[in-house]
C-alpha positions in Angstrom: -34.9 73.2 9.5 -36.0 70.4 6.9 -37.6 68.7 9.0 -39.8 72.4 9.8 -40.5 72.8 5.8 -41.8 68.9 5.7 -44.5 69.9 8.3 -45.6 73.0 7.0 -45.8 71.0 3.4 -47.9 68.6 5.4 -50.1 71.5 6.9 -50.4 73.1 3.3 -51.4 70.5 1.5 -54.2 69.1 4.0 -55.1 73.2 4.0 -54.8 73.8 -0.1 -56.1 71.7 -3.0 -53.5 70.1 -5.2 -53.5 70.8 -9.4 -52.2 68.3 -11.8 -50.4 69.6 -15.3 -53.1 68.9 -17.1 -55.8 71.2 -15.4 -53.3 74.0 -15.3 -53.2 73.8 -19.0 -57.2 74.0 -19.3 -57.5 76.4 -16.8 -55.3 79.0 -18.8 -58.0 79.0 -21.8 -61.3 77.5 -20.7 -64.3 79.9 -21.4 -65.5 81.6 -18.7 -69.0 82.5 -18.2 -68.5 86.1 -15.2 -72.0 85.6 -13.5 -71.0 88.9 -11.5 -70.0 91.5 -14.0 -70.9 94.6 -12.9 -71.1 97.1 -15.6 -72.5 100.4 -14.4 -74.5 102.9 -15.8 -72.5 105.7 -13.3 -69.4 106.6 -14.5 -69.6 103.5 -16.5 -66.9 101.8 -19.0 -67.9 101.9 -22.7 -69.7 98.7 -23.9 -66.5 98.4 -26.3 -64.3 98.3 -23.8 -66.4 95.3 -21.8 -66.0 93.8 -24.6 -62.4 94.0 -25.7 -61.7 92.9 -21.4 -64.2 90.3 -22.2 -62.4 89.1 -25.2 -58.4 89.4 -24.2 -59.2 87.7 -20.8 -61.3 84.5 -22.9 -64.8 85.5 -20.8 -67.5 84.2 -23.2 -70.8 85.7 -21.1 -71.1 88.1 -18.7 -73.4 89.9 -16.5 -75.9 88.4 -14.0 -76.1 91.8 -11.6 -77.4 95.3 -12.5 -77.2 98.4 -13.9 -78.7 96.8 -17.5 -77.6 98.8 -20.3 -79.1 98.5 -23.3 -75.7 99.8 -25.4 -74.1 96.7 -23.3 -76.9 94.3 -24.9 -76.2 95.3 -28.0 -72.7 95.2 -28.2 -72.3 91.8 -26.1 -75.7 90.7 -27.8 -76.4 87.2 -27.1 -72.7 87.0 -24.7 -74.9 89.4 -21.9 -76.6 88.0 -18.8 -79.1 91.6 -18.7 -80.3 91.9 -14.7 -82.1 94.7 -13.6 -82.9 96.3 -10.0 -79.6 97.6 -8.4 -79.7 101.0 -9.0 -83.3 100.9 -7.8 -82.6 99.1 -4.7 -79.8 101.5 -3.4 -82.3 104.4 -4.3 -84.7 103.4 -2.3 -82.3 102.0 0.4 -80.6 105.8 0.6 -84.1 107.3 0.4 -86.5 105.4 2.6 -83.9 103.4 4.8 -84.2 99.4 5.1 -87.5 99.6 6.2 -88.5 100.7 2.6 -86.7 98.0 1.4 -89.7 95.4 2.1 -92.2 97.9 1.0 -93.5 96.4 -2.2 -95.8 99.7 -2.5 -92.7 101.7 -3.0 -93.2 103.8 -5.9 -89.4 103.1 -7.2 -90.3 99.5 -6.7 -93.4 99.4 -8.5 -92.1 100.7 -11.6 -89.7 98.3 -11.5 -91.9 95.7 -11.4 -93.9 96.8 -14.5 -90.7 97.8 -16.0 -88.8 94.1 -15.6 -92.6 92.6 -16.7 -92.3 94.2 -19.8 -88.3 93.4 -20.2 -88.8 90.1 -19.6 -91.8 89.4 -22.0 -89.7 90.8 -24.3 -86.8 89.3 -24.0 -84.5 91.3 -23.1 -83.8 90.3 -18.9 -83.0 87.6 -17.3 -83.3 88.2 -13.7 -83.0 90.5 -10.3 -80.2 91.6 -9.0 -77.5 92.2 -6.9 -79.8 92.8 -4.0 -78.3 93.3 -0.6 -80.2 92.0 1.9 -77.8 91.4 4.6 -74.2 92.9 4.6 -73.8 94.7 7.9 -70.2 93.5 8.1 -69.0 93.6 4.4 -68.9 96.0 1.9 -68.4 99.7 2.2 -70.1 101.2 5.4 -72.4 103.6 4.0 -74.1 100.7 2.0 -74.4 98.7 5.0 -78.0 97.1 6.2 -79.6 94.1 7.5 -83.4 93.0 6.1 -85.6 90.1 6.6 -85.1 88.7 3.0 -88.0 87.0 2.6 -90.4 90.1 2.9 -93.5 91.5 0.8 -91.3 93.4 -1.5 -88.9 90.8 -2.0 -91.4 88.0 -2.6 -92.9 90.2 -5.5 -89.2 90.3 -7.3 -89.4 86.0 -7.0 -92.6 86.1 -8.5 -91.9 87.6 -11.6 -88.8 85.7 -12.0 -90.7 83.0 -11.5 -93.2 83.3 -14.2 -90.2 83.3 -16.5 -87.9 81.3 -15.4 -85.9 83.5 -14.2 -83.1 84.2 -11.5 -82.4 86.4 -8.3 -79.1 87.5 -7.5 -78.8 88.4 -3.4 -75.9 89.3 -1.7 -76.2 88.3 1.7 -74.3 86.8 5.6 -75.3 83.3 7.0 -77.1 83.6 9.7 -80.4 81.0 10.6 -82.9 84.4 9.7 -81.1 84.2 6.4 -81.3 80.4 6.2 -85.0 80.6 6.8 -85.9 83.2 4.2 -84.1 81.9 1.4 -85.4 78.4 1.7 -88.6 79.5 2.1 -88.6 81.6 -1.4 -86.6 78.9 -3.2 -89.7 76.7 -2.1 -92.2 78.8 -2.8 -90.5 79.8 -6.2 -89.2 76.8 -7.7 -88.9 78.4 -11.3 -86.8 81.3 -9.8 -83.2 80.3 -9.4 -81.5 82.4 -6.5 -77.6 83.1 -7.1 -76.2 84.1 -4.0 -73.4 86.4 -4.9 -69.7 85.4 -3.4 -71.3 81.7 -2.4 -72.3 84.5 0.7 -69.8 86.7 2.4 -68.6 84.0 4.8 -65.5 82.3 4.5 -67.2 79.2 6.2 -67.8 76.8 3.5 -70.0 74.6 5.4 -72.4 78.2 5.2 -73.4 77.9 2.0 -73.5 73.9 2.0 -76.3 74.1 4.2 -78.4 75.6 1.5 -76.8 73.9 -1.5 -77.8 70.6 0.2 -81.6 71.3 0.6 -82.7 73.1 -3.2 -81.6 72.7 -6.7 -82.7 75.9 -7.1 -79.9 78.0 -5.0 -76.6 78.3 -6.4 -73.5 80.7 -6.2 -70.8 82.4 -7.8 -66.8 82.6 -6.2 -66.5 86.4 -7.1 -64.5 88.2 -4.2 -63.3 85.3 -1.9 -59.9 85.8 -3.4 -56.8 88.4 -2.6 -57.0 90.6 -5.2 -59.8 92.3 -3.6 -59.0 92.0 -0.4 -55.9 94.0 -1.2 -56.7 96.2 -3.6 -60.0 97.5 -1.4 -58.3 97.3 1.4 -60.5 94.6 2.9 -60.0 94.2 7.0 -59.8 90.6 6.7 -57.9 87.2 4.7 -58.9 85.8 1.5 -61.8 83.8 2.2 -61.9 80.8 -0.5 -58.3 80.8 -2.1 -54.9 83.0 -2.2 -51.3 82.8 -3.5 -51.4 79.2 -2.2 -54.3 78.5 -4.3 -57.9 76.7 -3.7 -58.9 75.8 0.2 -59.4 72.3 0.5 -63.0 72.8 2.3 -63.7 74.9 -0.9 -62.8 72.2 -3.1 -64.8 69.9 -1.5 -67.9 72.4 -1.4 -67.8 72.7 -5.6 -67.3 68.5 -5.9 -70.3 68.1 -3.7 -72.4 70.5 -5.7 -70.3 70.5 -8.9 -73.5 71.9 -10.6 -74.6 74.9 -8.3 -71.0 76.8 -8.3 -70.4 79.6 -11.0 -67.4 82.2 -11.2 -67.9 86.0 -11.1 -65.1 89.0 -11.0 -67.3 91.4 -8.8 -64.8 94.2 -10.4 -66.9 96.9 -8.5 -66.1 99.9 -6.4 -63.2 101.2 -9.2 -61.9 97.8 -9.6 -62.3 97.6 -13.1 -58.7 98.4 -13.9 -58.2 94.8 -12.1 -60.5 92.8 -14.3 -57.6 91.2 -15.8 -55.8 90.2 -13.0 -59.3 89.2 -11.7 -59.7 86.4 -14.3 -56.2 85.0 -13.9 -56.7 84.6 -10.1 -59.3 82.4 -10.9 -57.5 80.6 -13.8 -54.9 79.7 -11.4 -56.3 80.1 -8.5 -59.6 78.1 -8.3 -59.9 76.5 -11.9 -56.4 74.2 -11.9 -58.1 72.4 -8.6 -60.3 71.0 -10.1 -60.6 67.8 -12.8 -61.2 68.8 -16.3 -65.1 67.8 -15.6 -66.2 70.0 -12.8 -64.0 72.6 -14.0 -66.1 72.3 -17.3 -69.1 72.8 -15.0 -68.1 75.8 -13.0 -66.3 77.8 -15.9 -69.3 78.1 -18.2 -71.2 75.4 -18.2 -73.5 75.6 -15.0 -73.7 79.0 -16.5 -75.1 78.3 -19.8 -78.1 75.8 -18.1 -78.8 78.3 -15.4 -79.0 81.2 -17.7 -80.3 79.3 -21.0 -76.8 81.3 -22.4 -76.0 80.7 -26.4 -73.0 78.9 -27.7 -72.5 81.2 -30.4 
């Protein structure tokens, strides 16, 4: 029997990441920039009580995916990463199918364009987002669809952003049509930084390497690749990043390799915001105690704060 524990402590450790006392400390009150805080305008939470969650769980910014709210903006002022497009791209997703969702003559889409034109120049967006492009085996069913990301609609969204400097947020699977696309608009678009949301529904780290590797300009956010929402959504599948046992050691080495291009996001969608809480401390002890006080820095808040030219006060 001992001899069974010392080979499964031997098989854990080369599968998990080891913490040190130190990081655990930090971990528990490092700020945390939530570059995936969805806060709806459907059946949405106040702004007040964003910000109290915001405040008793030590989350300095959030935001970075639709629906913008202008009450949340002004509550959070200068603490909100304002993204618009969401609610537009699942109306014209429900009404015109995929196939509308390259049409950049769309009539929901081309007020949107003049719409975020006008936000932007004044200041009050910074980016696009969360589009699904490609989730045909994640996510709830009737939201399911598979597009051609870079496409004529699409490539209008990038150029706006890129004009001012701003970002893309696209949920989307790893497959070569996807690798294509994206590297072709983060060329293309060098000013526009593309998030991909949950560092891509995959739990194959080398996935999203592939990308990190060849542009500065992609980056991504951990949101959902935990247990929490696998188990409180039910999800037909295990944890894809970290768990109870903490951070996978291919995950770890992902966020060394490209210590500057991994953010943190809750992703407390779908009625999940009763979980935000529990949310944040999967990722303070979770993800965070993994890794040296440096990198942690980096993934916390402070890739954030460059990415999304966020204030410290």
């Amino acid at each position: 029997m001992k001899i069974f524990f010392i080979i499964l402590a031997l098989l854990l450790s080369q599968a998990y990441a080891q913490t040190t006392p130190q990081t655990i400390e930090l971990a528990k009150t490092i700020p945390i920039a939530d570059v995936h805080m969805h806060t709806y305008q459907q059946n949405p939470r106040s702004a007040t009580w964003w910000l109290e969650m915001m405040d008793t769980n030590g989350v300095k910014w959030g935001g970075a995916v639709g629906d913008y709210r202008e009450d949340v903006q002004a509550a959070l002022g200068k603490r909100y990463i304002p993204a618009v497009g969401q609610p537009e791209f699942f109306k014209v997703y429900f009404k015109e199918g995929p196939s509308g969702l390259a049409d950049p003559e769309n009539e929901t889409f081309k007020n949107l364009y003049a719409r975020s034109e006008k936000l932007f120049a004044e200041g009050k967006i910074k980016g696009f987002g969360e589009f699904h492009t490609d989730n045909h085996t994640s996510g709830n069913p009737r939201i399911r669809r598979q597009i051609r990301t870079d496409n004529p609609a699409m490539r209008n969204f990038y150029s706006i952003a890129n004009k001012y400097g701003g970002f893309i947020q696209i949920h989307a699977e790893s497959d070569s049509n996807f690798e294509k696309d994206i590297l072709s608009l983060s060329k293309d678009f060098p000013q526009t930084t593309t998030v991909l949301a949950h560092c891509l529904s995959s739990n194959s780290a080398r996935d999203i390497a592939t990308l990190l590797s060849q542009r500065k300009n992609i980056v991504c956010e951990l949101s959902s690749k935990g247990l929490v929402h696998v188990k409180r959504l039910n999800i037909p599948r295990p944890p894809q990043a970290f768990d109870a046992w903490g951070l996978n050691s291919d995950w770890k080495k992902l966020i060394e390799t490209y210590p500057d291009q991994v953010m943190l996001g809750s992703d407390s969608c779908c009625g999940l915001e009763e979980s935000y809480s529990e949310i944040i401390n999967e990722l303070r002890t979770q993800v965070l105690p993994y890794l040296s006080s440096e990198i942690m820095d980096k993934v916390a808040n402070k890739n954030a704060i460059r990415i999304f030219k966020l204030e410290l006060n």
